[in-house]
C-alpha positions in Angstrom: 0.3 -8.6 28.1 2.2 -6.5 25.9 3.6 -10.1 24.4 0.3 -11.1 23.8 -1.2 -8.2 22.0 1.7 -7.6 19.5 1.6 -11.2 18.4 -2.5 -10.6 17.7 -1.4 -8.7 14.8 0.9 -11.7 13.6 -2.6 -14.5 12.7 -4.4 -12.2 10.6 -2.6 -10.7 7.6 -3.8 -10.4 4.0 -0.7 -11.3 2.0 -1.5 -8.6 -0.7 -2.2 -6.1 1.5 -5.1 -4.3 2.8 -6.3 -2.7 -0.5 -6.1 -5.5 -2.4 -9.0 -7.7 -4.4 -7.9 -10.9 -5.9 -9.4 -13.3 -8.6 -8.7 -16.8 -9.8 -9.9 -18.8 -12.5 -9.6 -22.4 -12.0 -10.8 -24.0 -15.7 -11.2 -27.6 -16.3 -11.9 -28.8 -20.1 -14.7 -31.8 -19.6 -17.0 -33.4 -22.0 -19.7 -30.6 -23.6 -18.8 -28.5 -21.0 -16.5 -25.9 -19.6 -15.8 -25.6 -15.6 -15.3 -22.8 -14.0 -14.0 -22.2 -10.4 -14.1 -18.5 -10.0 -12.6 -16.8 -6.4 -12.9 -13.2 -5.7 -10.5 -12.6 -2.4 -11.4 -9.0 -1.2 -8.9 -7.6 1.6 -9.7 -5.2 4.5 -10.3 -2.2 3.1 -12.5 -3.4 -0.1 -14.5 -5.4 2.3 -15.1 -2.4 4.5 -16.6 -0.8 1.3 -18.7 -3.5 0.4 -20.1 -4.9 3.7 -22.7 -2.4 4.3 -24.2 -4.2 0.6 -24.0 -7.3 2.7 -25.0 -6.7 5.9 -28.4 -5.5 4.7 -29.8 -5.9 8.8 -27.0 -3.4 9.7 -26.4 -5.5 13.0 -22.2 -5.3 12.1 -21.9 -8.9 11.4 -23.2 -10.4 7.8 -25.2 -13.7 8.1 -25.1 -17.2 6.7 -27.7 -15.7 4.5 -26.3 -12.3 3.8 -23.4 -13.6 2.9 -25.2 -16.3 0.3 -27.0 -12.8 -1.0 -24.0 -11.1 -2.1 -21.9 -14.3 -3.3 -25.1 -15.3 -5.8 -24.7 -11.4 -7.1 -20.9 -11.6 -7.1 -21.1 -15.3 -9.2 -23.5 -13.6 -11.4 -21.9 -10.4 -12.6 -18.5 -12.9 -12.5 -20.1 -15.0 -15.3 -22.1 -12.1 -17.0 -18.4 -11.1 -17.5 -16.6 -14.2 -19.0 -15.6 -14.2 -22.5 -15.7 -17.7 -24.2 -15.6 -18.8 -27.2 -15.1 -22.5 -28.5 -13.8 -22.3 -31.7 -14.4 -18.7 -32.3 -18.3 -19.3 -31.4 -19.5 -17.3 -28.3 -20.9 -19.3 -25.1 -22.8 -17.9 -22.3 -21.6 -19.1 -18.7 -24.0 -20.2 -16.0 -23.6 -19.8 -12.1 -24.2 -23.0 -10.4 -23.3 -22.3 -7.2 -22.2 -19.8 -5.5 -21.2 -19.0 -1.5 -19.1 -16.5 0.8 -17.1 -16.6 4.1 -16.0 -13.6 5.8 -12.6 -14.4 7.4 -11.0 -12.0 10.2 -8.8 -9.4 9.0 -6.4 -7.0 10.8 -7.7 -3.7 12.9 -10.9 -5.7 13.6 -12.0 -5.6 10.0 -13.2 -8.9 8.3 -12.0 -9.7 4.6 -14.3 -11.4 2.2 -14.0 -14.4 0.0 -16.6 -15.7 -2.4 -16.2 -19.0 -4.8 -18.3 -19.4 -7.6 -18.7 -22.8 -9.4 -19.6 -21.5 -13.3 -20.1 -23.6 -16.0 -20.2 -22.9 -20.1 -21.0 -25.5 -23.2 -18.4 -26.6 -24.6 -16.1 -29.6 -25.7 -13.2 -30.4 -28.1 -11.2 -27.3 -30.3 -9.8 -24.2 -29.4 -11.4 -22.5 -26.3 -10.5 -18.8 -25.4 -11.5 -17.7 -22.4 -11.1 -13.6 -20.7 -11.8 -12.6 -17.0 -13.4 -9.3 -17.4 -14.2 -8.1 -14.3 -10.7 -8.1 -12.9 -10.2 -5.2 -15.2 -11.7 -3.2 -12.5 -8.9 -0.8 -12.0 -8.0 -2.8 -8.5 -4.6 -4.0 -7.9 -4.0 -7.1 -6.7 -3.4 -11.2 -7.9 -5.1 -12.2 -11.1 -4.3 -16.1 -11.9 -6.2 -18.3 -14.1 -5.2 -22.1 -14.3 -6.5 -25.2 -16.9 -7.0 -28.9 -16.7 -8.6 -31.3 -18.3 -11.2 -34.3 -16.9 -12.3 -37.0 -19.3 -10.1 -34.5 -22.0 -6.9 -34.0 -23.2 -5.2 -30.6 -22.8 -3.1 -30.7 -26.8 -1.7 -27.0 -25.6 -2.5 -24.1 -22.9 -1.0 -20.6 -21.9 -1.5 -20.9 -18.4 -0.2 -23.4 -15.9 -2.6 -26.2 -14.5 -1.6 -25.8 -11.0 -2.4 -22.7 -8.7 0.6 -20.5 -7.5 -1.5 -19.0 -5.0 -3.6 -22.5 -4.2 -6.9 -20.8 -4.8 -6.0 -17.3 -3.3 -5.0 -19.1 0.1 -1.2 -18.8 -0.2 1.5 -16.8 -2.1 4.8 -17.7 -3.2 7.3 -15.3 -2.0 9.2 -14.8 -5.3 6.0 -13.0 -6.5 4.4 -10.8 -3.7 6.8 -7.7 -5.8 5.0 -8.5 -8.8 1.8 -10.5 -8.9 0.9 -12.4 -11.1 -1.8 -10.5 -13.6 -3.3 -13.2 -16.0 -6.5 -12.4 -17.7 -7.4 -14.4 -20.4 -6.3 -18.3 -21.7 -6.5 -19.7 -24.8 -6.5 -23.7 -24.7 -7.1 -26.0 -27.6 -8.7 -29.3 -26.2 -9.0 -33.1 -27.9 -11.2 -35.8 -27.3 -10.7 -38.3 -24.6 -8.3 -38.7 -21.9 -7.9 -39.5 -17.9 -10.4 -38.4 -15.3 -9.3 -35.0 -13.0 -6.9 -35.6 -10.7 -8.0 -35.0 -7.1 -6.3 -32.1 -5.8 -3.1 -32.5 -3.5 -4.1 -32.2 0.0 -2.9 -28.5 1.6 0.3 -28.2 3.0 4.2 -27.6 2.2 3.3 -25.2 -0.4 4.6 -21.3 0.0 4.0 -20.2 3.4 1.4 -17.3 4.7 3.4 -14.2 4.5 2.7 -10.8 5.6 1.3 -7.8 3.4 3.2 -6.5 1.0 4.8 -3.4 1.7 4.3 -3.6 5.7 6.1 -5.8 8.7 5.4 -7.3 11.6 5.5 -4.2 13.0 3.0 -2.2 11.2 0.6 -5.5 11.6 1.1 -5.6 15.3 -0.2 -1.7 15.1 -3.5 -2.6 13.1 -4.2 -5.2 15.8 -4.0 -2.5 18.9 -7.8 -1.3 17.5 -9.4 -5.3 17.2 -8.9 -5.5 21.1 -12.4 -6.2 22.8 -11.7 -5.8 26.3 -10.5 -2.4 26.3 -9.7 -1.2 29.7 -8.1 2.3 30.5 -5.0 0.7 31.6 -5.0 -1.2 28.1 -5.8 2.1 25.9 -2.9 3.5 28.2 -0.7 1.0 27.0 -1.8 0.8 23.6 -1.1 4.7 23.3 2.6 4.4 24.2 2.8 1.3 21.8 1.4 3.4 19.0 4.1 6.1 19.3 6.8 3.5 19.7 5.6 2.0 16.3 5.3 5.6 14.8 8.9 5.9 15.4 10.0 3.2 13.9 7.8 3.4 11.0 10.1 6.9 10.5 13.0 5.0 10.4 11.8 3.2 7.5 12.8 4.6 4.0 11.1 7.7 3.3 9.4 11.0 5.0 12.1 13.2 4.0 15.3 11.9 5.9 17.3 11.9 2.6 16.8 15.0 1.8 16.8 16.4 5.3 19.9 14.8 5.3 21.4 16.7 2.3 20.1 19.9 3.4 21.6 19.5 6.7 24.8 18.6 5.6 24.9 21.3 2.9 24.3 24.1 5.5 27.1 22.9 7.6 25.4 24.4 10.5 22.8 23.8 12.9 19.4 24.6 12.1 17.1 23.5 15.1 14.5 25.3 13.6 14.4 24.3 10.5 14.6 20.6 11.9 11.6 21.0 13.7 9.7 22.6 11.5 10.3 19.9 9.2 9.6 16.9 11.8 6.5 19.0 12.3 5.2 19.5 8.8 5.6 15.8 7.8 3.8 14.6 11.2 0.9 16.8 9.9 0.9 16.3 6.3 1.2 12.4 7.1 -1.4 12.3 9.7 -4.1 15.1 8.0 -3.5 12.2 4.8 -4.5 9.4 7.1 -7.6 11.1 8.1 -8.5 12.2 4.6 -8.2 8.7 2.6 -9.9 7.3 6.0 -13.0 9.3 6.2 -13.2 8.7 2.1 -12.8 4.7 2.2 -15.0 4.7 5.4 -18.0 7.0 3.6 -17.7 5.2 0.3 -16.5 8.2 -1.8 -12.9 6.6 -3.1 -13.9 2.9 -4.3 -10.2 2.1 -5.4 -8.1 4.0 -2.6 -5.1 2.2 -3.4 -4.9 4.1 -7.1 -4.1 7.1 -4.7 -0.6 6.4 -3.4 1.0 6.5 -6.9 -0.3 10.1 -7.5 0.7 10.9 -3.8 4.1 9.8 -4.4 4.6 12.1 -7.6 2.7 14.9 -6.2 5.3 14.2 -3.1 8.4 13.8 -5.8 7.3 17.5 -7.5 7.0 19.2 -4.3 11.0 17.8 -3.4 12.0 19.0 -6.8 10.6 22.6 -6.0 12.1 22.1 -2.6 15.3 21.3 -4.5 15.1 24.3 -7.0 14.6 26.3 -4.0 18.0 25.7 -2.2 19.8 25.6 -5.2 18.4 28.8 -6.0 19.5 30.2 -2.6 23.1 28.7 -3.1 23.6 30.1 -5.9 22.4 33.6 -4.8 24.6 33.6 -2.0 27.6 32.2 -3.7 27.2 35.5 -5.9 26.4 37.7 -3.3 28.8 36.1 -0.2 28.4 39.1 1.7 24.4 38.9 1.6 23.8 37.7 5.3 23.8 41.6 6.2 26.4 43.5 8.7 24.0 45.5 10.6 25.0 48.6 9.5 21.5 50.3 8.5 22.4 50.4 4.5 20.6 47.5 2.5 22.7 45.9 0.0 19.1 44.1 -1.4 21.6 41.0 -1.0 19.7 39.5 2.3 19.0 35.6 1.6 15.8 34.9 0.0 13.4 33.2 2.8 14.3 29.8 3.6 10.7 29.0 5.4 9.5 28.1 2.0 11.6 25.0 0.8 11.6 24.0 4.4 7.9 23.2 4.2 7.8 22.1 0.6 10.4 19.1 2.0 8.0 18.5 4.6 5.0 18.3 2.6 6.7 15.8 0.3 7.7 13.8 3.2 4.5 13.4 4.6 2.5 13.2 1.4 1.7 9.5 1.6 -0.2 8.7 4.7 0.8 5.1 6.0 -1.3 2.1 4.7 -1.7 0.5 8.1 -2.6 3.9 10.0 -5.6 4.1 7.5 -6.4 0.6 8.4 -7.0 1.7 12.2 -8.8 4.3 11.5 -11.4 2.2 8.9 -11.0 -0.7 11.5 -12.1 1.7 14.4 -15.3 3.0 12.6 -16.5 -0.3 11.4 -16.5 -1.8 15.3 -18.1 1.3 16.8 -14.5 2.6 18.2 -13.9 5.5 15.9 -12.3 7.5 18.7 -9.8 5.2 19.8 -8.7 4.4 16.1 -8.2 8.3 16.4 -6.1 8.7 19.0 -4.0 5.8 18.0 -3.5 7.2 14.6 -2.7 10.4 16.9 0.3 8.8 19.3 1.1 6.6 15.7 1.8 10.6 14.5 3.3 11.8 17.9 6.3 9.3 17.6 6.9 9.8 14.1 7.1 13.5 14.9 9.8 12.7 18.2 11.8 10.1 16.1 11.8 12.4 12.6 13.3 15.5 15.1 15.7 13.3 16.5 16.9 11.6 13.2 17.1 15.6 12.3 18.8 17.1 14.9 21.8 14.0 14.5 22.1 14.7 11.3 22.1 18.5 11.4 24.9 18.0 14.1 26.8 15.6 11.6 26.5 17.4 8.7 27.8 20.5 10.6 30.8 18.2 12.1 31.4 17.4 8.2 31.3 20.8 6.7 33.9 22.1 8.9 36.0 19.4 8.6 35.9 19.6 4.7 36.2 23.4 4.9 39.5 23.4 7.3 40.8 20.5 5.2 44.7 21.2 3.3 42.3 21.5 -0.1 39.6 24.1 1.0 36.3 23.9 -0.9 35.4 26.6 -2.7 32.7 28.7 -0.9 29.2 27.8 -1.3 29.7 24.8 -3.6 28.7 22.5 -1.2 25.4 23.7 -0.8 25.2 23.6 -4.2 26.0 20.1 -5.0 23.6 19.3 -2.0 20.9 20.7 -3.4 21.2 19.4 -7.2 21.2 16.2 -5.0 17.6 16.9 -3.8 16.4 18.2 -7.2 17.6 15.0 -8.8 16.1 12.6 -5.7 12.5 14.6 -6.1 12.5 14.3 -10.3 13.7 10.3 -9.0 10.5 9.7 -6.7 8.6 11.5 -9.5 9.2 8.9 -12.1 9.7 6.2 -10.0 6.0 6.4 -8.8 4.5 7.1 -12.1 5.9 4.5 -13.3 5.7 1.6 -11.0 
């Protein structure tokens, strides 16, 4: 059983990833005419936002006709959008058919597809053509291809094959960076071969998984799609949850780094501290989650995916505080060495400043980014009439990265302590207090990192 239901999450993947909307331009250079094969590829989470436009009979599950609805408005603002020109004069493109399929997505969500058959006048000379509506702030794969039929191609800027093969596969080398081709420019002679039929599928690139997420994170998204849920199965599905909540910690990110640092830079236990962070990224992480959910599920944040960048430098500012906070500290006490107090009724005004505050400054950072696929559960949940348990699976998803995040914690506070003492006993002792410091100019240069890092990318 428990075979069969994480292998659900493995046969429906989008291999963008959930927030993604892809188009492709397939253009062929015939006689007095330009053709035009236009896909739009929404994934999960776009779809979510758009279905209730297609399901206009609100019964959950769009129509043959539905779907026909929105395609013909999705062809038509697609060609309304097309910028051609044939030798430098303007051309107006025309919709000639248009239809939509709603494929099965992960959490239970479906994805949509539509494919538009467009044509413009045109014939031999120098054709320039520009997508504009995938300059709709969306990330995702923008790919535009030529041929010719009955024509000759003399040059073109754009390949006459499709990487992707029409939005249906994606070459590994490129899910990192993908491909973002807006416009061709093609000049086109007279006279030539008829089109090629296109190569049957098969032994191009392979179906992979989303970028940025596993197996593992799919196999969570799949937990909220089940039909027959039994309490035995929402038992089970609980403890699989937290088991893939603590594993998700263990991926790069939520703080270890620099929990890490601050640990070893103490050189003593801090149980407290420890769970106090664990706590506050659990919190921050899953209060994120339930935020960006109820906004993509209510309509209010069209392009969710612009988010995450922001989150990771609002995430990367809030480490460099936490940074300037320690150091701060360090130095203080490297000043004032006697500072921690002797209980003798006379303040020195040396005491510590509070450490409380760059404890949950790390933890905000580290849970500032809520997890892609714990959104997708929660969306997924809401759209099949099982908000609750997408809820409580986002819950038991937080509960084990909370128990994992502790226990990663509490090793390394124990390690770090191990390592200051052996450092501080060592033939060469360290001067005191200079390990803290170089710890935490390590977390003030790791925050100002992430900062740039996710402005940038």
């Amino acid at each position: 059983m428990i075979a069969s239901v994480l292998a659900a999450g493995m046969l429906a993947a989008h291999p963008l990833g959930n927030f993604t909307v892809n188009h492709y331009d397939g253009l062929v250079a015939a006689p007095h005419e330009l053709r035009i094969d236009h896909v739009e590829d929404l994934a999960e989470i776009p779809a979510a936002q758009t279905l209730p436009d297609v399901d206009t009979d609100r019964d959950g599950r769009p129509s043959t006709t539905e779907l026909a609805a929105w395609a013909g408005g999705v062809c038509r603002r697609a060609a309304a959008s097309f910028q051609i020109t044939v030798d430098g004069r303007p051309v107006v493109a025309t919709v000639t058919t248009a239809s939509a399929t709603a494929p099965p997505g992960q959490a239970g969500l479906p994805t949509l597809r539509a494919e538009c058959q467009v044509t413009a006048p045109a014939g031999p000379g120098k054709i320039m053509f520009r997508d504009g509506g995938s300059a709709d702030g969306r990330t995702g794969w923008r790919e535009i291809t030529a041929r010719a039929d009955r024509m000759t191609l003399a040059a073109s800027d754009v390949p006459d094959s499709s990487r992707s093969e029409r939005l249906t596969a994606y070459p590994r080398d490129l899910l990192s960076s993908p491909l973002d081709q807006r416009t061709a420019t093609l000049t086109v002679r007279a006279g030539g071969p008829p089109l090629a039929a296109a190569p049957a599928p098969g032994g191009g690139p392979e179906r992979l998984l989303p970028r940025g997420t596993d197996g593992l994170t799919q196999r969570f998204t799949s937990l909220v799609a089940r039909h027959d849920l039994t309490p035995a199965f929402a038992v089970l599905a609980f403890l699989i949850a937290m088991t893939l909540g603590a594993l998700h910690a263990l991926a790069p990110g939520h703080g270890k780094t620099i929990m890490a640092a601050h640990a070893i830079g103490d050189g003593r236990s801090r149980t407290r501290d420890i769970l106090t962070l664990g706590l506050t990224v659990t919190l921050t992480h899953t209060a994120g989650v339930f935020a960006l959910g109820t906004l993509v599920t209510t309509g209010a944040l069209l392009t969710p995916e612009t988010v995450f960048p922001w989150l990771g430098a609002a995430g990367g500012v809030l480490v460099t505080a936490a940074g300037a906070l320690l150091l701060r500290r360090a130095l203080r006490n490297r000043h004032h060495p006697h500072g921690h107090g002797h209980g003798h009724g006379h303040g020195h005004g040396h005491a510590p400043p509070p450490r409380r505050g760059g404890i949950m400054l790390m933890g905000l950072a580290g849970g500032m980014v809520p997890s892609p696929s714990a959104v997708v559960v929660l969306v997924g949940g809401a759209a099949i009439g099982r908000a609750w348990f997408g809820t409580v699976l986002v819950l038991a998803y937080g509960l084990g990265l909370a128990a994992a995040l502790v226990t990663v914690g509490l090793l390394i506070a124990g390690s770090g302590r191990a390592l200051a003492r052996r450092v501080l006993t060592g033939r060469r002792r360290m001067p005191p207090g200079l390990m803290p410091i170089g710890t935490s100019a390590t977390v003030v240069a790791l925050g100002l990192g992430i900062t740039l890092r996710s402005l940038v990318l």
